[in-house]
MDAnalysis code that builds the backbone (N, CA, C; Angstrom):
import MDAnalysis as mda
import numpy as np

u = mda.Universe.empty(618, n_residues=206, atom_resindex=np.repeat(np.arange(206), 3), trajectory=True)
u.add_TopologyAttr("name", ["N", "CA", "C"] * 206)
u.add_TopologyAttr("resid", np.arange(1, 207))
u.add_TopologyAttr("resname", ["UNK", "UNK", "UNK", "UNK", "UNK", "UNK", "UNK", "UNK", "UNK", "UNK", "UNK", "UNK", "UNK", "UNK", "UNK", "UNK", "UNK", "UNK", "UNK", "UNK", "UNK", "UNK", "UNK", "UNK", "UNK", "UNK", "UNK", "UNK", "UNK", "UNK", "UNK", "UNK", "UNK", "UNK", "UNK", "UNK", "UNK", "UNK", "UNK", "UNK", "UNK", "UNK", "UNK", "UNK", "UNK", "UNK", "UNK", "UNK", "UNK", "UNK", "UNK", "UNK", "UNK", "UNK", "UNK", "UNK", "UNK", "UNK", "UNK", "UNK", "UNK", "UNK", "UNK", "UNK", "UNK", "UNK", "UNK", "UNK", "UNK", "UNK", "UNK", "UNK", "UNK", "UNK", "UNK", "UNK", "UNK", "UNK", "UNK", "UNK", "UNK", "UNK", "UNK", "UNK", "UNK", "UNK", "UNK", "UNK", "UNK", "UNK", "UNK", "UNK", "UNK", "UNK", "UNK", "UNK", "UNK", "UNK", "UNK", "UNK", "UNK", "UNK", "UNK", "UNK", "UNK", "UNK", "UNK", "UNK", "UNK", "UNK", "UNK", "UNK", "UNK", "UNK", "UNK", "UNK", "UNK", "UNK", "UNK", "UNK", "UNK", "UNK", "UNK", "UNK", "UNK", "UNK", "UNK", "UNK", "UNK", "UNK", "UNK", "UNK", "UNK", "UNK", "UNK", "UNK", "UNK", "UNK", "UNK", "UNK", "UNK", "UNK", "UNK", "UNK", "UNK", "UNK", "UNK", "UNK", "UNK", "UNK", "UNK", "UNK", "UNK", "UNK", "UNK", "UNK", "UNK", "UNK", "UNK", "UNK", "UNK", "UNK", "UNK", "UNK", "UNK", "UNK", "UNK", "UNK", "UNK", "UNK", "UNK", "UNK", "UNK", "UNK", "UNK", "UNK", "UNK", "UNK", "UNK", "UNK", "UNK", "UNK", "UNK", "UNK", "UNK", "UNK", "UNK", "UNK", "UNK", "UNK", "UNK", "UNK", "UNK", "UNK", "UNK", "UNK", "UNK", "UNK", "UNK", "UNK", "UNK", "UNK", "UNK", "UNK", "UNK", "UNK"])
u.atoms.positions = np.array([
    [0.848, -1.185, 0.000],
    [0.000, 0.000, 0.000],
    [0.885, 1.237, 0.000],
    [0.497, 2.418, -0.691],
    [1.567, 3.626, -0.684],
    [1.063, 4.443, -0.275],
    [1.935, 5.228, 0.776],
    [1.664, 6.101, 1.392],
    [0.921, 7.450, 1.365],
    [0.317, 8.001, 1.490],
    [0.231, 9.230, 0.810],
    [1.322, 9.924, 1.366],
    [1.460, 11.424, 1.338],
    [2.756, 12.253, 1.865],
    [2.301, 12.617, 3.083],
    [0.452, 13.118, 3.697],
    [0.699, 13.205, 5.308],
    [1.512, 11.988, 5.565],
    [0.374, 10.978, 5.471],
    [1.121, 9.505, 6.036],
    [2.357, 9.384, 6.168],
    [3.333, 9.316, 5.264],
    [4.320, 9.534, 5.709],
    [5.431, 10.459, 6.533],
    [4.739, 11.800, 6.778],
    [4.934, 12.692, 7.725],
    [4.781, 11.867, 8.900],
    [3.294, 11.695, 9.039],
    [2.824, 11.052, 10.569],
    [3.851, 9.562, 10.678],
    [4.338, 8.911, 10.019],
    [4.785, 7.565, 10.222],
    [5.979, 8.051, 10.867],
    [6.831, 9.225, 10.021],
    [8.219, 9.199, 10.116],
    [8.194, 10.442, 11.445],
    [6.819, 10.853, 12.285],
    [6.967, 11.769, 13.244],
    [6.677, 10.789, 14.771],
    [6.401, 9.821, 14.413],
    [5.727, 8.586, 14.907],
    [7.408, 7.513, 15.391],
    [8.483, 7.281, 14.195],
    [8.895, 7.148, 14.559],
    [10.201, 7.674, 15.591],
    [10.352, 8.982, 14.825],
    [11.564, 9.779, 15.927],
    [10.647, 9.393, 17.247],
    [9.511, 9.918, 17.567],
    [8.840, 9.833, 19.185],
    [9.514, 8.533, 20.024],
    [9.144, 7.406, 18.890],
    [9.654, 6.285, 19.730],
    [10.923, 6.206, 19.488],
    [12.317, 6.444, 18.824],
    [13.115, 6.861, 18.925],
    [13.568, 7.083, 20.327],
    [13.325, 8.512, 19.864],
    [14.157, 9.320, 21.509],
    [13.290, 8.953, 22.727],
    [12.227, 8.243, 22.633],
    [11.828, 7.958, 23.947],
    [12.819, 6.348, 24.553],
    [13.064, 6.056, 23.714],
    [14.053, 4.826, 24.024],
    [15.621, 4.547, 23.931],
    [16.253, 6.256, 23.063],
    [17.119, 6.477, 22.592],
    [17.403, 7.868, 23.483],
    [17.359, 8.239, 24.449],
    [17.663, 10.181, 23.903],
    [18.628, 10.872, 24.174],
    [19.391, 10.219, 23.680],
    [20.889, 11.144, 23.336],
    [20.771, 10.937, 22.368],
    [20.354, 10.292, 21.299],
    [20.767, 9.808, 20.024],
    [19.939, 11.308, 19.261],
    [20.345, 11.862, 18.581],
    [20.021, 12.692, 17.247],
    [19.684, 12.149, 16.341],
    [17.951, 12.318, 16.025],
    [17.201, 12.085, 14.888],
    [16.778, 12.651, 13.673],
    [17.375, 12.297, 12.687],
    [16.875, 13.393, 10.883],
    [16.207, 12.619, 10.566],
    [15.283, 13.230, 9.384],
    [14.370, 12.199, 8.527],
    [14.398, 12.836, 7.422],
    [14.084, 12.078, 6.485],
    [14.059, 12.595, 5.153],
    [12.831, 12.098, 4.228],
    [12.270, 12.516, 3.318],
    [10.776, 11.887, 2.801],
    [11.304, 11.986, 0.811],
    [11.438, 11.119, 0.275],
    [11.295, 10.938, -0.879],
    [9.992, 10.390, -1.833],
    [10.018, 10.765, -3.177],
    [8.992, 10.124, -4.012],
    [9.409, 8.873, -4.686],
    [10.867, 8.695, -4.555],
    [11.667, 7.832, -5.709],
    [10.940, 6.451, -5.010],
    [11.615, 5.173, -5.917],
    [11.678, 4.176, -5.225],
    [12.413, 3.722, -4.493],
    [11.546, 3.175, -3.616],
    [12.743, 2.580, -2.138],
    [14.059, 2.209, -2.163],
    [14.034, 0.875, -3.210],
    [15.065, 0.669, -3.057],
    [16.243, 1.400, -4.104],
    [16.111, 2.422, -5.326],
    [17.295, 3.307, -5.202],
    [17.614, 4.437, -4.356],
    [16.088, 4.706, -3.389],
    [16.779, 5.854, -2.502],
    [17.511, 5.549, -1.596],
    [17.043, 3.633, -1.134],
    [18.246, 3.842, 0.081],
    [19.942, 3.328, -0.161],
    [20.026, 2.368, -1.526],
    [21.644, 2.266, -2.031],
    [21.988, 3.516, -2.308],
    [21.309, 4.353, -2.639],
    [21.467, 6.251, -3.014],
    [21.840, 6.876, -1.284],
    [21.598, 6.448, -0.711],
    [21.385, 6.719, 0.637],
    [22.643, 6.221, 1.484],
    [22.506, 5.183, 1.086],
    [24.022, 3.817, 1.377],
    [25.111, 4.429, 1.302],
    [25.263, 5.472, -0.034],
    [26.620, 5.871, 0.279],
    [27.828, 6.523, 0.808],
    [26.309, 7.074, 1.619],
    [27.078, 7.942, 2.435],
    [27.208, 7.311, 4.274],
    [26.369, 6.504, 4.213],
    [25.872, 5.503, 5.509],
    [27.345, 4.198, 6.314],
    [27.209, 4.700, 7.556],
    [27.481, 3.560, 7.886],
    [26.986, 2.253, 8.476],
    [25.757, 2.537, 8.139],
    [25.066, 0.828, 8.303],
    [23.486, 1.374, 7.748],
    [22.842, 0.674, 7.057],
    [21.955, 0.722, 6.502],
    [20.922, -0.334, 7.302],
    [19.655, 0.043, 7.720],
    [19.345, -1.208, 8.265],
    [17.477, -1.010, 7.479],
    [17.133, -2.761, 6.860],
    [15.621, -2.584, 6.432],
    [15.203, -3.995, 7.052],
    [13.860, -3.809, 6.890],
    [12.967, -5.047, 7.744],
    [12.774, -5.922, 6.591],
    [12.740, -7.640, 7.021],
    [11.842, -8.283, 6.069],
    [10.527, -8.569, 6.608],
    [10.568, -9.649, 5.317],
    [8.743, -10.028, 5.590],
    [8.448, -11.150, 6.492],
    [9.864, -11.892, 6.904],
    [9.340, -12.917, 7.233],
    [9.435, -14.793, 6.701],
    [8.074, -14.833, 6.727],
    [8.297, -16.562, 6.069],
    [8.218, -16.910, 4.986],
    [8.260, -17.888, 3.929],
    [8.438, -17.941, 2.697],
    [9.584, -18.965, 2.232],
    [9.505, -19.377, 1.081],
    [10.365, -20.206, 0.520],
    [11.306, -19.911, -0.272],
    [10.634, -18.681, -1.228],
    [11.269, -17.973, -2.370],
    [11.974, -16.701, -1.640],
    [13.409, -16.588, -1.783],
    [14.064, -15.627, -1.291],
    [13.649, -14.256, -1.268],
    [12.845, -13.911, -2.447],
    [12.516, -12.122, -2.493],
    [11.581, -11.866, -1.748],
    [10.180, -13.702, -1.577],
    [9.090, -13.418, -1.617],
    [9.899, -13.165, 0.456],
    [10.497, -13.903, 1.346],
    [10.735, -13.997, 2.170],
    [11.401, -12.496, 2.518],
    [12.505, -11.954, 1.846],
    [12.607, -10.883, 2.896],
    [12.215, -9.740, 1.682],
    [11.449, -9.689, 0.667],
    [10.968, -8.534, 0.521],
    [11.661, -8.022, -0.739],
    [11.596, -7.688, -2.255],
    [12.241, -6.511, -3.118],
    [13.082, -5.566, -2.381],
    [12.819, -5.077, -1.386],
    [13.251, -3.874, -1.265],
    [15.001, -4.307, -0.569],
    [14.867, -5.434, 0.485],
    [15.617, -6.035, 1.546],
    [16.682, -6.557, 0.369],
    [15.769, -7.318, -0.406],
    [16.752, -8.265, -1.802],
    [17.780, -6.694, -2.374],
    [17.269, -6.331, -3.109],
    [17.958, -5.434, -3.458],
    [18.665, -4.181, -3.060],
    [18.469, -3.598, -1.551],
    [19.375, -3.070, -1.260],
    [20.674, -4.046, -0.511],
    [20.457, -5.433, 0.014],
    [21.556, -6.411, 0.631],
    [22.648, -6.624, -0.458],
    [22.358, -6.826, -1.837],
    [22.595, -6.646, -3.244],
    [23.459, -5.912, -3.701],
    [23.152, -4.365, -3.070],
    [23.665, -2.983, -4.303],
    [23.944, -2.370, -3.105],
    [23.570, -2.380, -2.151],
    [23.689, -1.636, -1.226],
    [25.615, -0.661, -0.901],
    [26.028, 0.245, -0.676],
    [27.704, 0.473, -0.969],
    [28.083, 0.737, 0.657],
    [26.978, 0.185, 1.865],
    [27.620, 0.150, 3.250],
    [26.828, -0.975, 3.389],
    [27.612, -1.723, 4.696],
    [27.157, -2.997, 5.552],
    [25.506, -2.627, 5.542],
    [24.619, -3.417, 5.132],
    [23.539, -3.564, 5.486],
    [22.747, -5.087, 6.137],
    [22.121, -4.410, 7.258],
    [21.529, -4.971, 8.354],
    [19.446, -5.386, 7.574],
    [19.526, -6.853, 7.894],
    [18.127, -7.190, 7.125],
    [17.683, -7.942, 8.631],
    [16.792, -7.186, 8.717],
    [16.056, -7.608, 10.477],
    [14.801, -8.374, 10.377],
    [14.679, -9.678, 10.451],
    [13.559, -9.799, 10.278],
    [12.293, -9.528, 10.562],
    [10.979, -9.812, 10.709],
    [9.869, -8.897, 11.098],
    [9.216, -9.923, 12.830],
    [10.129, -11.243, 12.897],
    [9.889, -11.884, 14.095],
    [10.844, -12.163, 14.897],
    [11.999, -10.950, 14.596],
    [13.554, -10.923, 15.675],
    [13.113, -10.777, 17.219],
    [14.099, -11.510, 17.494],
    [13.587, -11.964, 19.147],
    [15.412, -11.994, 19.569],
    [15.234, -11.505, 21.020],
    [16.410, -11.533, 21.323],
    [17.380, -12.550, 21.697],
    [18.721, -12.824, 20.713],
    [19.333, -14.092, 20.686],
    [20.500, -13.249, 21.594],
    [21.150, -14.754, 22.234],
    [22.815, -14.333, 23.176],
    [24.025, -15.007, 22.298],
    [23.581, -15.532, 20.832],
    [24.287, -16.577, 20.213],
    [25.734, -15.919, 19.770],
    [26.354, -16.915, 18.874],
    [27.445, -16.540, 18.181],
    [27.182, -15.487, 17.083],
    [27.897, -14.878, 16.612],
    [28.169, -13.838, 15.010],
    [28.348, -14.764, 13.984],
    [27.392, -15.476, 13.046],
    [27.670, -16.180, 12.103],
    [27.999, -15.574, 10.717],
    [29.050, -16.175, 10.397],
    [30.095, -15.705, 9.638],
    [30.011, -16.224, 7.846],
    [29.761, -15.935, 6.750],
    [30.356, -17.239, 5.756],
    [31.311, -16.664, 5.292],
    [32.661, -17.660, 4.537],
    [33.867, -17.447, 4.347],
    [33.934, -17.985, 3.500],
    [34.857, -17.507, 1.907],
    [34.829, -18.163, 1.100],
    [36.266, -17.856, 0.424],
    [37.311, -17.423, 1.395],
    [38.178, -16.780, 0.902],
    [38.783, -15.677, 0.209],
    [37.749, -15.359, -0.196],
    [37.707, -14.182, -1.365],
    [37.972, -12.642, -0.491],
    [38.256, -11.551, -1.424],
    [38.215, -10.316, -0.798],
    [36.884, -9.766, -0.196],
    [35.941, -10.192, -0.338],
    [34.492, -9.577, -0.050],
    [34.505, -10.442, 1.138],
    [34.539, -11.739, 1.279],
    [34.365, -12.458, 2.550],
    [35.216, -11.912, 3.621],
    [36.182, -11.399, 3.111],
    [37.669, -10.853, 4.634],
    [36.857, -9.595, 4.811],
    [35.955, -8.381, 4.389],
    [35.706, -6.994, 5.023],
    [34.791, -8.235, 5.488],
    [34.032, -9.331, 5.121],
    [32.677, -9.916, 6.346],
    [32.959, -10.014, 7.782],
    [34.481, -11.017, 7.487],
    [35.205, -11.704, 8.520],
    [35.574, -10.133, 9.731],
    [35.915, -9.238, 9.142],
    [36.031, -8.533, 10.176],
    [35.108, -7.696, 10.628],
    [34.223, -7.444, 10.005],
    [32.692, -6.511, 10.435],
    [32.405, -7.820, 11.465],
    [32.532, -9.368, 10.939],
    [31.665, -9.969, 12.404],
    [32.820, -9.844, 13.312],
    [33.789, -9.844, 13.618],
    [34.722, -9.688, 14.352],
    [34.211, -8.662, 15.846],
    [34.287, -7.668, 14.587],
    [33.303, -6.358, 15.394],
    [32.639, -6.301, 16.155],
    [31.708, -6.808, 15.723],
    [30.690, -6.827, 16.251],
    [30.511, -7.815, 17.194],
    [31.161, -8.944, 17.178],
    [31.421, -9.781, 18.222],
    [32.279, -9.471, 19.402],
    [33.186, -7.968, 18.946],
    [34.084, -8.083, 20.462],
    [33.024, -6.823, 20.770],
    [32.129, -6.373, 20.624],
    [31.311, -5.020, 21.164],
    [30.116, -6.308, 22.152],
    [29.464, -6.833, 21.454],
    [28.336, -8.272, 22.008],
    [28.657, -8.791, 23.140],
    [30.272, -9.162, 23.260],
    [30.953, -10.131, 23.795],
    [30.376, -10.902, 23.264],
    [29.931, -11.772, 22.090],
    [30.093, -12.897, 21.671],
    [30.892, -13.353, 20.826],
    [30.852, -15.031, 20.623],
    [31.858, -15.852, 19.514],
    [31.393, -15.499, 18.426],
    [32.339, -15.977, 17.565],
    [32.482, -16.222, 15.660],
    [32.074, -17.386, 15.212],
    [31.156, -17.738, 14.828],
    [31.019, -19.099, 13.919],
    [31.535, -18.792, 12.858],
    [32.220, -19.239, 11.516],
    [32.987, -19.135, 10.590],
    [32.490, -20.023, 9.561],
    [32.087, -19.967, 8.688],
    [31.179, -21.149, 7.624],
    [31.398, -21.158, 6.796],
    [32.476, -22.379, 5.829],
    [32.391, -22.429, 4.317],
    [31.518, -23.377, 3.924],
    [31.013, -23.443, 3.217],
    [29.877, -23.877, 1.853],
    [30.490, -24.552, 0.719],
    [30.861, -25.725, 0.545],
    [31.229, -26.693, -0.649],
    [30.212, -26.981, -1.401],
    [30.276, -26.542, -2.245],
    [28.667, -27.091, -3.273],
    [29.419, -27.786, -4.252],
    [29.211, -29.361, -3.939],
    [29.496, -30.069, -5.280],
    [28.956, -29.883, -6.728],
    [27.478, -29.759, -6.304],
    [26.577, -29.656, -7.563],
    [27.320, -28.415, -8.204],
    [27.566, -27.526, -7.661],
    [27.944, -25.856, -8.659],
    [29.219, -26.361, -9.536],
    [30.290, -27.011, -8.201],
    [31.439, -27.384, -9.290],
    [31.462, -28.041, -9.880],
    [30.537, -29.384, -10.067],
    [30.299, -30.178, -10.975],
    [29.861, -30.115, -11.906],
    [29.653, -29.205, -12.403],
    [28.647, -28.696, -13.380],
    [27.921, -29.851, -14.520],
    [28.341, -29.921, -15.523],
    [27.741, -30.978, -16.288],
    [28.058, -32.119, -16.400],
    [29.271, -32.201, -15.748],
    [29.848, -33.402, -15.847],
    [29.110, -34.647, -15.075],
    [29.430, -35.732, -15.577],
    [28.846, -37.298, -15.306],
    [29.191, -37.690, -14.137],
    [30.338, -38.044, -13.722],
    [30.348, -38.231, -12.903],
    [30.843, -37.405, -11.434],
    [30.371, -37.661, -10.277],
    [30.348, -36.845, -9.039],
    [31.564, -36.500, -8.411],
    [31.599, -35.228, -7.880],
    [32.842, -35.201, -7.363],
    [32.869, -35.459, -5.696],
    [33.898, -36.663, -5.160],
    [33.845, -36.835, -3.914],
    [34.355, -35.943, -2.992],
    [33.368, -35.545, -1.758],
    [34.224, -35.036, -0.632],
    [34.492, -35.103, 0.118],
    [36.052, -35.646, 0.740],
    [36.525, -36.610, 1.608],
    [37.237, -35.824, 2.558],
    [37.870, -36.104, 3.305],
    [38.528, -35.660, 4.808],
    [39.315, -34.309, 3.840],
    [40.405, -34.792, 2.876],
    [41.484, -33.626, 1.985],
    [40.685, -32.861, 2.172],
    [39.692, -32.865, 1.383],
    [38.816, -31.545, 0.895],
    [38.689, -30.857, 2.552],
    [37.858, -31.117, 3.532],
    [37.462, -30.505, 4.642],
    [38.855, -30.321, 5.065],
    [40.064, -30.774, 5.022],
    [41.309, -30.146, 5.771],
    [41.321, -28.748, 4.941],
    [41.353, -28.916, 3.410],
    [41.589, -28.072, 2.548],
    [40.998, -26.171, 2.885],
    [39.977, -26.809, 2.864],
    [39.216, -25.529, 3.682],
    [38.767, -25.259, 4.792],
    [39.056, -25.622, 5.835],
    [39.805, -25.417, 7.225],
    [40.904, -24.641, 7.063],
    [41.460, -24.991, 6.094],
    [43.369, -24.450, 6.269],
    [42.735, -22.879, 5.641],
    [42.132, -22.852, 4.471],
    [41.256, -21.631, 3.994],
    [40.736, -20.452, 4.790],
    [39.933, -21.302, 5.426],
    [39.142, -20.281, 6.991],
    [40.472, -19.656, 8.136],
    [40.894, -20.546, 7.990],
    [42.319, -20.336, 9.390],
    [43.575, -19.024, 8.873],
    [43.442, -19.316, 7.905],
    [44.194, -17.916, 6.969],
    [43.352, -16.713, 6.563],
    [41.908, -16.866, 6.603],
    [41.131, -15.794, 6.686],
    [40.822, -14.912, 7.802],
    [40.985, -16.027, 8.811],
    [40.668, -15.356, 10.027],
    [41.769, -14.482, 11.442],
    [42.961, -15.351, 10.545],
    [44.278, -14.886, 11.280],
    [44.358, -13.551, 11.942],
    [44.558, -12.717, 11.031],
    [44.490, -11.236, 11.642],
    [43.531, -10.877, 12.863],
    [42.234, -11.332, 12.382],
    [41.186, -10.883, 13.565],
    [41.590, -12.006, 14.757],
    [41.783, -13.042, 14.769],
    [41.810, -13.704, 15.992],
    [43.321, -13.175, 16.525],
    [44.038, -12.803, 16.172],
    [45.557, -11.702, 17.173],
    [44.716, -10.758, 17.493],
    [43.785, -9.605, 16.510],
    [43.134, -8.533, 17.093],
    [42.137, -8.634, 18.134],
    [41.544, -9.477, 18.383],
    [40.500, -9.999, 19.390],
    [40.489, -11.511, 19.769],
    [41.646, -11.902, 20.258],
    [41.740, -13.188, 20.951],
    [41.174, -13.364, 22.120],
    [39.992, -12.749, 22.242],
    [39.080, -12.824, 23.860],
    [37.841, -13.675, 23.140],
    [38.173, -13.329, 21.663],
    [36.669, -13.177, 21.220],
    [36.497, -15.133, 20.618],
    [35.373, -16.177, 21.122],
    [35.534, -17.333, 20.678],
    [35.284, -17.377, 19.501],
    [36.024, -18.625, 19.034],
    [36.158, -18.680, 17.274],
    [35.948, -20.359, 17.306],
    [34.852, -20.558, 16.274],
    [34.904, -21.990, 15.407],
    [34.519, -21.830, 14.316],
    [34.881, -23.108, 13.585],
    [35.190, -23.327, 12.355],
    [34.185, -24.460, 11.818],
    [33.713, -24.338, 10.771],
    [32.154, -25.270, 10.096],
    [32.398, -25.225, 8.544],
    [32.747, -26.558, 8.337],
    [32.573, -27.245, 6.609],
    [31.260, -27.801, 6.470],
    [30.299, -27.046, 5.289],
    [29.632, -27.532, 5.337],
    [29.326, -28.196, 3.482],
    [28.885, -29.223, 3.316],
    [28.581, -29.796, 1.363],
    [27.166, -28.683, 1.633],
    [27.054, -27.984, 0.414],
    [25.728, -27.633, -0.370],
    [26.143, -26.137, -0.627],
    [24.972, -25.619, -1.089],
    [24.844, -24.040, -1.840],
    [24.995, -23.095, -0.109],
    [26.129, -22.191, -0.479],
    [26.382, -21.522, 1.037],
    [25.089, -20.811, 1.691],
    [24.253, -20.184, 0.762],
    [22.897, -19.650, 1.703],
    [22.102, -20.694, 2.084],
    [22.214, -21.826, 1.418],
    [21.202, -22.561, 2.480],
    [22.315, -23.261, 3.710],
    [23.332, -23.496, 3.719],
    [24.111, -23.597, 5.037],
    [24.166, -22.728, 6.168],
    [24.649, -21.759, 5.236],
    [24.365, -20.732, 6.474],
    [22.898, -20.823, 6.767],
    [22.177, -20.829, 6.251],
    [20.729, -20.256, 7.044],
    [20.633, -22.050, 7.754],
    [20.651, -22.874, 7.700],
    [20.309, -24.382, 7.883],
    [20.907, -24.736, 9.311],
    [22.319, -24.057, 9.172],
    [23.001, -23.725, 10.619],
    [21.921, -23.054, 11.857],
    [21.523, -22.037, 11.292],
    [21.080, -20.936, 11.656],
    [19.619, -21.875, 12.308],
    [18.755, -22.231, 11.792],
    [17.462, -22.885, 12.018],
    [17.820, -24.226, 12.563],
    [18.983, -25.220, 12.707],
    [19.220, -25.976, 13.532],
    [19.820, -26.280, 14.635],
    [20.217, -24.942, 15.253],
    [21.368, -24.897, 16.364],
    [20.134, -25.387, 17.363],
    [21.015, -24.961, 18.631],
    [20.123, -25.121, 20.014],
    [19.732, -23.622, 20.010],
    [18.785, -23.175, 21.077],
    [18.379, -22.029, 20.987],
    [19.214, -20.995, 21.677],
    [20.458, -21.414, 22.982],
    [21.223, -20.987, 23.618],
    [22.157, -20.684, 21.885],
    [22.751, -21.244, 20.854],
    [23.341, -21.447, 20.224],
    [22.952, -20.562, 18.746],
    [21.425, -20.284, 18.900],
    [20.956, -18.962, 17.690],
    [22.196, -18.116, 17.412],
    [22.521, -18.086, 16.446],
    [23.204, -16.722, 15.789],
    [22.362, -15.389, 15.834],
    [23.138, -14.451, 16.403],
    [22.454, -12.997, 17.122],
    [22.747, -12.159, 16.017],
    [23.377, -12.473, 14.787],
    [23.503, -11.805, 13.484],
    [24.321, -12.534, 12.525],
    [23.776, -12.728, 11.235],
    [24.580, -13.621, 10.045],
    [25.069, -12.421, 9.542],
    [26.236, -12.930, 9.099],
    [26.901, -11.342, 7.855],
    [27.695, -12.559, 7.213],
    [27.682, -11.910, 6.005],
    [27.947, -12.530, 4.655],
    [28.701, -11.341, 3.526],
    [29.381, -11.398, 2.921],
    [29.873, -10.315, 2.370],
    [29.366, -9.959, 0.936],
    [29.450, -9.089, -0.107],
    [28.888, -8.985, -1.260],
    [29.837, -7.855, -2.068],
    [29.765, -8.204, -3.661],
    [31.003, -7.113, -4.180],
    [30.453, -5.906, -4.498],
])
């Protein structure tokens, strides 16, 4: 449904109130655009240091679950953005991490770092082996045996080096997992214990 422009006056006067009634030191601006959402807020992003939007929730299909707007600014977005879901409940868990070696995964590795020595909580650390991706057409399967999981262990342990000297208070483990990395990470995420919930996933993007 779209707003009209009071409405959005009253929404966005609605929220500073609750704001500073729960915040009040914090300094509140608002701003009201006609564009669409999601280029005003990667438009918005670039000057931001954390971007944060709500999803929808439940669902199977990724956009239909957290929303166009969530999909595409997590996407394009040009600062860390925060996707909250719409039934967040307060977790004490680890900072779940995915790692894939790459340059985009090391700014992840240390934003959860961060944010884990501010929490006081641990690092879960998660690579994602997807046979099916590397296998691509080929006939027959590719096996994955102990090598492989040393292989990327040794991967994660060189990713994470720097931050574990910079915050060696902060606990750190390490998780090989076979399949496509968003459903690991999230599969982690929906099967831990509940003491064991991840209190924020970060994942990196180019």
């Amino acid at each position: 449904m779209e707003l009209t422009e009071n409405q959005g006056k009253d929404l966005l006067a609605s929220v500073v109130r609750d704001v500073t009634v729960a915040h009040p030191e914090l300094a509140v601006t608002t701003a009201m655009t006609r564009s669409d959402p999601r280029s005003a807020l990667v438009d918005a992003s670039r000057e931001a240091s954390l971007v944060v939007v709500g999803s929808l929730g439940g669902g199977r299909v990724r956009e239909v679950m957290l929303g166009s707007v969530a999909m595409h600014v997590a996407a394009h977005g040009r600062s860390p953005v925060v996707v909250v879901p719409f039934d967040r409940d307060q977790r004490g868990g680890p900072i779940l991490v995915g790692v894939d070696g790459s340059a985009h995964s090391t700014a992840a590795v240390g934003y959860a770092f961060d944010e884990a020595a501010v929490r006081g909580a641990g690092v879960v650390a998660v690579m994602a082996f997807d046979q099916w991706a590397l296998q691509g057409f080929a006939r027959r399967p590719i096996s994955y045996d102990e090598a492989d999981s040393q292989e990327r262990h040794a991967i994660i342990s060189e990713q994470l080096a720097g931050w574990v000297e910079k915050y060696p208070d902060v606990p750190v483990r390490q998780e090989v997992f076979l399949g496509p990395a968003a459903d690991c990470l999230v599969g982690y995420a929906g099967r831990a214990l509940p003491i064991q919930q991840p209190q924020l996933i970060v994942v990196g993007a180019p």
